[in-house]
VMD Tcl script that draws the C-alpha trace (Angstrom):
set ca {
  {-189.03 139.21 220.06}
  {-189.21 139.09 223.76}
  {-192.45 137.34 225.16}
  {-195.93 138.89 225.56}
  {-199.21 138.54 227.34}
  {-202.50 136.33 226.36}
  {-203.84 136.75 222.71}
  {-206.89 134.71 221.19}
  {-205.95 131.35 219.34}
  {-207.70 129.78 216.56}
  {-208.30 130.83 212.92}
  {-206.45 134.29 211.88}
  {-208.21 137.56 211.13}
  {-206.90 137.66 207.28}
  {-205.29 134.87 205.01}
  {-204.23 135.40 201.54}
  {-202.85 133.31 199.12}
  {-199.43 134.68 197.87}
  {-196.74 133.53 195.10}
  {-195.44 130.02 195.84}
  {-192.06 129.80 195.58}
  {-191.22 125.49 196.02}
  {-189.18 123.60 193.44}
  {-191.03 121.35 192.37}
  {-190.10 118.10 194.25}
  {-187.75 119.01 196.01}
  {-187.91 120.75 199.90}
  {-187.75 124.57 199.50}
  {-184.86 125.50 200.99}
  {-186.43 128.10 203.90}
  {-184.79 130.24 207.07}
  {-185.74 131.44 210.02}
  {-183.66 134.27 212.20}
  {-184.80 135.34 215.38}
  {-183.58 138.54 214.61}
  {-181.51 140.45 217.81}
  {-180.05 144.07 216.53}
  {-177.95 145.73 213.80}
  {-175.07 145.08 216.04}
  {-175.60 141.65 218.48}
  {-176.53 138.37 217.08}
  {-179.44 137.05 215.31}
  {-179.89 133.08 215.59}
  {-180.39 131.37 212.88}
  {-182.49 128.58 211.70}
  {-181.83 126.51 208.23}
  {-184.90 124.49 207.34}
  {-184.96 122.02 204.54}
  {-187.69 119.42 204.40}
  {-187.84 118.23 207.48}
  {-184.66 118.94 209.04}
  {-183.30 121.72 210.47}
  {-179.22 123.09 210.85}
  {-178.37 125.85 213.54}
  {-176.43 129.06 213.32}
  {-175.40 132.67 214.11}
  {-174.53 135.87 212.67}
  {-174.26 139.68 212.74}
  {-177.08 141.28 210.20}
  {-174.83 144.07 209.70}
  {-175.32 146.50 206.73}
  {-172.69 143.85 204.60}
  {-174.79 140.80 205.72}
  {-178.43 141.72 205.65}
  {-179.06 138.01 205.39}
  {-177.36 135.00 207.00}
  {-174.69 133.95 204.63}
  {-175.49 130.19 203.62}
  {-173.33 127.43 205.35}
  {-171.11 125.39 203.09}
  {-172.53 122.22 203.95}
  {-176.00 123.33 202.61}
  {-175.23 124.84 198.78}
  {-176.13 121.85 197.24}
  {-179.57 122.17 198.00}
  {-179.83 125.47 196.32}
  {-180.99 128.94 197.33}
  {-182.96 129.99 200.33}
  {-186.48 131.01 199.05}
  {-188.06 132.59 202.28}
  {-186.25 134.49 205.12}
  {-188.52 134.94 207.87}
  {-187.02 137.14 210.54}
  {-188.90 138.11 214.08}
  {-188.33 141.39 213.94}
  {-190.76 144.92 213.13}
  {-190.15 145.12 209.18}
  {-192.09 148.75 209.27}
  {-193.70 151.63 211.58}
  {-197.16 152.72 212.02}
  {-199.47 154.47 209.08}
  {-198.46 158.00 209.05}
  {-202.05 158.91 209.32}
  {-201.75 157.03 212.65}
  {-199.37 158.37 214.27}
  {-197.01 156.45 217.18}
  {-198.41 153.76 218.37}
  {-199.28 149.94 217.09}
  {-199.22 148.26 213.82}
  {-202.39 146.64 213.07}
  {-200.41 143.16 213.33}
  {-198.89 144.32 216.07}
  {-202.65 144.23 217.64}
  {-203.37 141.29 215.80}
  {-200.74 138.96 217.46}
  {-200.53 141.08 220.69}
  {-196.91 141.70 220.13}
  {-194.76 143.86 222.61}
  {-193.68 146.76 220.74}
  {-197.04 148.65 221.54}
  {-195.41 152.22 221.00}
  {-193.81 152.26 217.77}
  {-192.74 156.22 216.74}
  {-193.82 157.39 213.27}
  {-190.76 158.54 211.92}
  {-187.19 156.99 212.06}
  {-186.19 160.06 214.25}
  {-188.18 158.61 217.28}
  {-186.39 154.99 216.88}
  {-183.04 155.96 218.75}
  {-185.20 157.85 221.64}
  {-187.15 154.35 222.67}
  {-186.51 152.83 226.26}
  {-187.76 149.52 225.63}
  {-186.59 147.27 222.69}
  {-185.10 150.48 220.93}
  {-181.77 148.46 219.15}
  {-184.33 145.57 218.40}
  {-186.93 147.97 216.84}
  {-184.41 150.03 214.86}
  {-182.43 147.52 213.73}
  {-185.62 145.51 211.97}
  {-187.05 148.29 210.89}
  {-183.52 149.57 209.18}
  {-182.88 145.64 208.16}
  {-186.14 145.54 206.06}
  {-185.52 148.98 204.11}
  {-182.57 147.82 203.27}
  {-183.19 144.49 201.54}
  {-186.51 146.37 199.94}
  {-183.99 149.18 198.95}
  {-181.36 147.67 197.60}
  {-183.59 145.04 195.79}
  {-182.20 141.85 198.03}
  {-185.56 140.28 198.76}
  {-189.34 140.85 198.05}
  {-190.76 141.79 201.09}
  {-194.11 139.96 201.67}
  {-196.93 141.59 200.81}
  {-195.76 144.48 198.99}
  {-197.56 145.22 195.77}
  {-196.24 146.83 192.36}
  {-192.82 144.93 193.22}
  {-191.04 144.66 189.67}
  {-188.52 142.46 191.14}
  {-190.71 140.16 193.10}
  {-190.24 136.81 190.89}
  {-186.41 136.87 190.94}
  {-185.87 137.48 194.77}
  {-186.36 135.20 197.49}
  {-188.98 136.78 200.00}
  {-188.39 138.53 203.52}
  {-191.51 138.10 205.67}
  {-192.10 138.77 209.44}
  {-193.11 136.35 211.75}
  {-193.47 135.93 216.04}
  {-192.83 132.53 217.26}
  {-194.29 133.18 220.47}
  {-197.58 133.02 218.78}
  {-196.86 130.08 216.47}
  {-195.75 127.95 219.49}
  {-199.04 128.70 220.65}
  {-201.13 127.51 217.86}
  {-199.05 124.53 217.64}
  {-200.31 123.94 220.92}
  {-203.63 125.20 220.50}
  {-202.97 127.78 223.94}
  {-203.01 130.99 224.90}
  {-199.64 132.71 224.64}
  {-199.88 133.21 228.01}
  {-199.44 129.95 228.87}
  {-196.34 129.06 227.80}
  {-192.99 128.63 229.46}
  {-191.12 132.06 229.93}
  {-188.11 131.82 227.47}
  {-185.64 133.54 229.91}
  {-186.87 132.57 233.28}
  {-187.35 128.87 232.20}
  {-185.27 128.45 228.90}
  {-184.40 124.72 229.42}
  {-188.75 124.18 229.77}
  {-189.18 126.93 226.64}
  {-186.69 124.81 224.92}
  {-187.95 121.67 225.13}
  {-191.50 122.80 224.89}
  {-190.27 124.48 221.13}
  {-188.16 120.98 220.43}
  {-191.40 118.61 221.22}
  {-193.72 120.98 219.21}
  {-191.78 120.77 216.21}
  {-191.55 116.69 216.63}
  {-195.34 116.75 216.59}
  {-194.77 118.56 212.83}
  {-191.82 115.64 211.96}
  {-189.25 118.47 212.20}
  {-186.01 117.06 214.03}
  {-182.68 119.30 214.45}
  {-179.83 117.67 212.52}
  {-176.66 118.64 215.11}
  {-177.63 116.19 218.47}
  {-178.31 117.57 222.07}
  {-179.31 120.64 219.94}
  {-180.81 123.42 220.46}
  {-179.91 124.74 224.04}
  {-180.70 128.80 223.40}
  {-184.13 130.28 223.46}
  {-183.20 132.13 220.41}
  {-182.36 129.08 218.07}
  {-185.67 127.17 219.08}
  {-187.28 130.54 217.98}
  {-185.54 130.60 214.84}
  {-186.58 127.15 214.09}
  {-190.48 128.66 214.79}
  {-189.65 131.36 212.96}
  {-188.52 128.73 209.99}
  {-191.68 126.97 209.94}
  {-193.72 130.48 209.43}
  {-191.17 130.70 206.67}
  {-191.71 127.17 204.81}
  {-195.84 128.41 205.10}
  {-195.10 130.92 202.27}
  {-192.81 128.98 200.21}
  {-195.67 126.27 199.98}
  {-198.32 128.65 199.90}
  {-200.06 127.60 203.32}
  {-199.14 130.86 205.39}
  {-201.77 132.87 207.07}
  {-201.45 137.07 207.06}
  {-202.16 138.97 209.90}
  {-202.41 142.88 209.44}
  {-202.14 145.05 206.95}
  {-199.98 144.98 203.64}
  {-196.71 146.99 203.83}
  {-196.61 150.39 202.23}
  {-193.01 152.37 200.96}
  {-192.54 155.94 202.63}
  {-189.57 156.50 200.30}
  {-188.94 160.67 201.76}
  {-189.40 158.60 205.36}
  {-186.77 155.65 204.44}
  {-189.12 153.10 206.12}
  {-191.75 150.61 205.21}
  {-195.63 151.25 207.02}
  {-197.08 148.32 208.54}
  {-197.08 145.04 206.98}
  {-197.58 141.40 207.53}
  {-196.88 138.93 209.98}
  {-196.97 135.83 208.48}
  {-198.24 132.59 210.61}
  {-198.16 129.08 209.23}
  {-201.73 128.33 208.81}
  {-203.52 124.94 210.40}
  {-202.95 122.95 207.03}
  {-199.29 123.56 207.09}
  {-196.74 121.11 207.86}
}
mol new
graphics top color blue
foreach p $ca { graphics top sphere $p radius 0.5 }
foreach p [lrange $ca 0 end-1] q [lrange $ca 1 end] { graphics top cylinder $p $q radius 0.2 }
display resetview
């Protein structure tokens, strides 16, 4: 998600304790996509334990989800997907406008339409904003993950979970600063970069493949990764409200964004 002004740091609004979804001793297998459209590449970030692999792919209506490298099946299933990217629109009652976690994490995507017939008409982040929202009906609708949050989910136990998350505002709380004070991820990537890289150190996360990452969007999936470890641990912090099916609409209403929460790892 592209990078936003100041919000407030420090404890979260709302936190919730939610289905845990570890294997016993061993690392939950996690993932975290910075998320880019239904038709450019999302960036991918693998995180097992304390180590993290790198990728890309193209969350097209065949591949919802990244498709799991070779190298990493033996360590089982992915449990959490945690993808930076709007998983719903507005309450109806509403009207266009913000998400309350929108608000909550002072996101950019501050006019949001209320039906999927506004989504193609939006000047800023339109693709990005369609595409999550599409993404996230579609792995709700076709019963490929448990979206976080959502209640009466008959399914929920034998699905991994799809959650949203914003790294700009995990970066922050790693760092215990306002959002606005961060490096600009396109104006100073190599600074962003590092910034991301030294953060996740200070956690005992390392990236596997040397000299990586170089691209804003992988050290944002690797955020995005931690947020997604949070819930499959049980140490994740909710911002927002719980999402809500508009079946005749085709879209989910609100939902979470999911933050790891100051006792996580």
């Amino acid at each position: 998600m592209p990078a936003t002004g100041s919000a407030s740091t420090g404890p979260w609004p709302r936190s919730s304790r939610r289905r845990r979804v570890s294997s016993g001793a061993t690392a939950p297998l996690v993932a975290g996509v910075d998320f880019g459209s239904r038709r450019t590449p999302s960036h991918v970030a693998w995180l097992a334990g304390d180590e993290v692999w790198l990728g890309a792919y193209l969350a097209t209506g065949g591949t919802p989800l990244p498709p799991l490298p070779d190298h990493l099946r033996a360590r089982g299933t992915v449990r959490v997907y945690a993808f930076d990217a709007p998983q719903g629109l507005p309450a109806a009652a509403r009207g266009p406008g913000r998400r309350a976690c929108d608000r909550a994490v002072n996101a950019p995507t501050r006019n949001l339409p209320e039906g999927r017939a506004g989504l193609a008409a939006m000047r800023a982040y339109g693709a990005f904003v369609e595409g999550g929202v599409d993404l996230f009906w579609q792995l709700h609708d076709e019963g490929l993950a448990h979206i976080d949050g959502l209640a009466d989910d008959p399914g929920e136990a034998s699905r991994p979970i799809a959650c949203e998350t914003y790294p700009r505002r995990i970066l922050a709380d790693l760092l215990g600063v306002a959002p606005a004070r961060l490096p600009s991820k396109r104006a100073d990537t190599r600074h962003y970069v590092g910034t991301v890289v030294a953060a996740l150190a200070g956690r005992g996360v390392r990236f596997v493949d040397p000299g990586l990452p170089h691209l804003h969007d992988h050290a944002d999936a690797a955020l995005c990764a931690l947020a997604a470890r949070a819930v499959a641990t049980g140490a994740a912090h909710r911002v927002g409200e719980p999402p809500r099916v508009d079946r005749p609409g085709r879209v989910l209403r609100e939902g979470y964004v999911v933050l790891p929460g100051p006792g996580a790892r």
